[in-house]
C-alpha positions as CSV (number, residue, x, y, z in Angstrom):
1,X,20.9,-3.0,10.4
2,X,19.8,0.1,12.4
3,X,16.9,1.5,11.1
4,X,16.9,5.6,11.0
5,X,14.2,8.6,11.2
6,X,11.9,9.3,8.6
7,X,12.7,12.0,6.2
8,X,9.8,13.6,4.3
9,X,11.3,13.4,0.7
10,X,8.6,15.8,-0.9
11,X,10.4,18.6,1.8
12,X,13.7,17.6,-0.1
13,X,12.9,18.8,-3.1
14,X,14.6,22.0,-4.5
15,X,12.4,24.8,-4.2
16,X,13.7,26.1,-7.7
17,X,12.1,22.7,-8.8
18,X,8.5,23.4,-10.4
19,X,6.7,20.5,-11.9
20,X,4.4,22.2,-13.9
21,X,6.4,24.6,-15.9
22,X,6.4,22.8,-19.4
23,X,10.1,22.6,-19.0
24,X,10.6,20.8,-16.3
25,X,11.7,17.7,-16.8
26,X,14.9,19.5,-19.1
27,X,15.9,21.2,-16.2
28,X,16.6,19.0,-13.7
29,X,19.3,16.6,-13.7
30,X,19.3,13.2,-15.5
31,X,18.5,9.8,-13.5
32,X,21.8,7.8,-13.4
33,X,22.0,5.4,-16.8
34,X,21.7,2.6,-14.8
35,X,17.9,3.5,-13.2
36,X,15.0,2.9,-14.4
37,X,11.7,4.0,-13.1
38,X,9.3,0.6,-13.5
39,X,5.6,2.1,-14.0
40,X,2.3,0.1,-14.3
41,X,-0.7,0.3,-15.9
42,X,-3.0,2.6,-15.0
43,X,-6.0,1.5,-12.9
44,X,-9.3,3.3,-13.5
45,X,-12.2,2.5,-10.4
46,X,-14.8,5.1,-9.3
47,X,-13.3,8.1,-11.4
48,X,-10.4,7.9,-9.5
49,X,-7.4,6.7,-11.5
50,X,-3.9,5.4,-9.8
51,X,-0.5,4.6,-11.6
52,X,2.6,2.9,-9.6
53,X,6.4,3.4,-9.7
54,X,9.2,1.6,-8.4
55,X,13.1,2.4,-9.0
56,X,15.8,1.0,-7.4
57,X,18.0,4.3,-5.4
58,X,21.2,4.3,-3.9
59,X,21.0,7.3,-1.6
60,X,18.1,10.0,-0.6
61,X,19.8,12.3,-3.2
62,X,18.7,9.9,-6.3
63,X,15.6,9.1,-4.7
64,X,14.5,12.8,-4.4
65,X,15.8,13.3,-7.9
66,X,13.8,10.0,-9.0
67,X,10.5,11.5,-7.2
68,X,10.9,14.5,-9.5
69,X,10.8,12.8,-12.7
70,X,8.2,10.7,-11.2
71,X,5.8,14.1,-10.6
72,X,7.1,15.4,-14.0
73,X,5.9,12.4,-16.5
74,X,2.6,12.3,-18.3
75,X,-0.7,13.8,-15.9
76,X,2.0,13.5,-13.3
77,X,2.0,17.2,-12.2
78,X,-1.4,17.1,-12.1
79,X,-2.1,14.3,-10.0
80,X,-3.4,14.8,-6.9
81,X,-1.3,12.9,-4.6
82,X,2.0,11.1,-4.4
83,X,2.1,8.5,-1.9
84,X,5.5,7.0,-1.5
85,X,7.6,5.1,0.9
86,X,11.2,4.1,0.8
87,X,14.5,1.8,2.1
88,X,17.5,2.4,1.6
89,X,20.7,1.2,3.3
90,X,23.7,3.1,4.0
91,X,27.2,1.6,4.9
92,X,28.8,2.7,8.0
93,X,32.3,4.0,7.7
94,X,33.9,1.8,10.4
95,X,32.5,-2.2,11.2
96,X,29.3,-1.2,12.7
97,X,26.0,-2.0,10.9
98,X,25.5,-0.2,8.5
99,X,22.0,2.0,8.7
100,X,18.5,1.7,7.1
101,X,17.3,4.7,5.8
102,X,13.5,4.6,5.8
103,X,10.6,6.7,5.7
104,X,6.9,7.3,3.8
105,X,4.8,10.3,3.0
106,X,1.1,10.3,2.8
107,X,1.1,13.4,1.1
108,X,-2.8,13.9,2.1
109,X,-4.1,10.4,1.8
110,X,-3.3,8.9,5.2
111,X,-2.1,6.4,6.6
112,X,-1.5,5.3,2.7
113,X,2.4,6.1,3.0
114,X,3.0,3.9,5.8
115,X,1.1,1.2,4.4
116,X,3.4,1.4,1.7
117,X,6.2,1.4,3.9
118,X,4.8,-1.6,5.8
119,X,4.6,-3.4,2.4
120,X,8.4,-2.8,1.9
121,X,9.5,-4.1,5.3
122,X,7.2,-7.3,4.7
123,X,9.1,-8.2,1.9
124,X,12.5,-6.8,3.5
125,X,13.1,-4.5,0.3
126,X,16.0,-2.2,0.6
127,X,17.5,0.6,-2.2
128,X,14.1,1.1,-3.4
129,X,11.7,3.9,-3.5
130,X,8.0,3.2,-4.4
131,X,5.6,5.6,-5.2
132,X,1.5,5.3,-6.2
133,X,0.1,8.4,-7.7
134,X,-3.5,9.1,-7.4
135,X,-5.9,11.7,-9.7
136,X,-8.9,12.3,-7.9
137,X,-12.0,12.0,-10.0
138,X,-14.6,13.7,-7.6
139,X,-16.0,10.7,-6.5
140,X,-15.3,10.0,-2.6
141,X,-13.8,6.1,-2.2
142,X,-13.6,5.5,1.2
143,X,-11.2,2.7,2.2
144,X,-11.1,1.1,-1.4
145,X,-8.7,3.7,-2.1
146,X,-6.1,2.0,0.4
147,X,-7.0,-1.0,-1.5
148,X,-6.2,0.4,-4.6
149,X,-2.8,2.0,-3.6
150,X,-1.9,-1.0,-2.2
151,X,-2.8,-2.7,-5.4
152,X,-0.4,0.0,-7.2
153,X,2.2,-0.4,-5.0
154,X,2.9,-4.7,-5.0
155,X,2.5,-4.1,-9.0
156,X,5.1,-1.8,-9.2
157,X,7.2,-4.0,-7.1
158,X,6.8,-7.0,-9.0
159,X,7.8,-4.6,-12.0
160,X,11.1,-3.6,-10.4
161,X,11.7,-7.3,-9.2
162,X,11.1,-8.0,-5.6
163,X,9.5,-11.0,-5.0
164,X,6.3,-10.4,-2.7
165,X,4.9,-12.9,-0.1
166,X,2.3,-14.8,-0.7
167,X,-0.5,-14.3,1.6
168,X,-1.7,-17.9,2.6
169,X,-5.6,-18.3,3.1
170,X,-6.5,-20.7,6.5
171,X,-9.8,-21.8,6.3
172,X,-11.3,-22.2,9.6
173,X,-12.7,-25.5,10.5
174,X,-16.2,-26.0,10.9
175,X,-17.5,-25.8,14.4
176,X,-19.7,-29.0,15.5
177,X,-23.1,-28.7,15.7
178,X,-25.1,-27.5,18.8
179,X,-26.9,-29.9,20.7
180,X,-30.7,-29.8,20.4
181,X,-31.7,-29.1,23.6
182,X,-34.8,-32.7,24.4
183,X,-37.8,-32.1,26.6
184,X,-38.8,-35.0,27.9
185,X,-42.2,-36.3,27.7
186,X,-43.3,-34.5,24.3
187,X,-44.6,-36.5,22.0
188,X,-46.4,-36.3,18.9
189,X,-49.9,-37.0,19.0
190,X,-53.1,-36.0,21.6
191,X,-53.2,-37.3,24.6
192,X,-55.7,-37.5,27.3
193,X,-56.1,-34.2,28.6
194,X,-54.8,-32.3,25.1
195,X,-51.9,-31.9,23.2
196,X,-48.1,-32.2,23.8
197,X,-48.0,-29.1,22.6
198,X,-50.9,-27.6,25.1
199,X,-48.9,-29.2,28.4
200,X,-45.6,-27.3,27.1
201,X,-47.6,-24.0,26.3
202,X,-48.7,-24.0,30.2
């Protein structure tokens, strides 16, 4: 499967399409009845709060339509960013391989989007689009935040079915102890002459 160029989906969206008019999600077409947009808990750390989604697309046109009611549910609109990434595979008209169509958008938080893209290729998921919402609570995060949209992102997946890899812990074995260097000729005890201890200090 050939893999394609990454299209920004957030530059997709209609620009009649305004996700904080209280209307918004009545004016916008519905999801296909078959789709279903798999959200998780929210998780709260440092004032900062982040929220996961994961639905199963067909084509860049339901993904962009699913990333709209995505921005459009409940604190959505006023989240700070959407991080997303997506696969999805596209037949080929004649018998050649059909193409991958695959991109991410860090939507200010980079490299958070390709993470979440990198998470998809490791567990080879196609027809998906997952996106992890952040609110910003004023409190700056530094790299836990990646830790946290990661977090987001393999929950919502688990939602939405895809079986992750398990990440296999190899402890390292133990390395042998040093050698302790000997100096020959100190011994305990005085001597004729002084201490051991007195010949090695000279």
């Amino acid at each position: 499967m050939r893999p394609s160029a990454s299209r920004l989906l957030h530059h997709l969206i209609p620009p009649s399409f305004k996700p904080h008019h209280p209307n918004a999600r009545y004016r916008m077409p519905s999801l296909p009845l078959d789709t279903t947009i798999h959200v998780t808990p929210i998780h709260s750390e440092k004032r900062s709060m982040f929220r996961g989604h994961a639905v199963r697309v067909r084509s860049i046109d339901e993904a962009v339509l699913a990333l709209q009611h995505i921005i459009t549910q409940k604190k959505g609109a006023r989240a700070t960013h959407h991080i997303l990434a997506y696969r999805i595979s596209k037949p080929s008209d004649d018998n050649s391989p059909a193409t991958l169509l695959e991109g991410s958008d860090c939507n200010g938080e980079p490299p958070a989007g390709k993470n979440l893209l990198e998470l998809l290729r490791k567990v080879d998921a196609q027809d998906v689009l997952l996106v992890v919402t952040r609110w910003y609570g004023g409190v700056p995060m530094g790299s836990d935040r990646f830790r946290a949209i990661n977090a987001m992102g393999k929950e919502a997946l688990k939602l939405c079915g895809f079986p992750l890899i398990q990440t296999m812990h190899v402890t390292k074995p133990k390395s042998p102890p040093k050698p302790v260097k000997v100096i020959k000729g100190a011994k305990r005890g005085r001597k004729r002459g002084g201490s051991s201890r007195d010949k090695l200090l000279k």
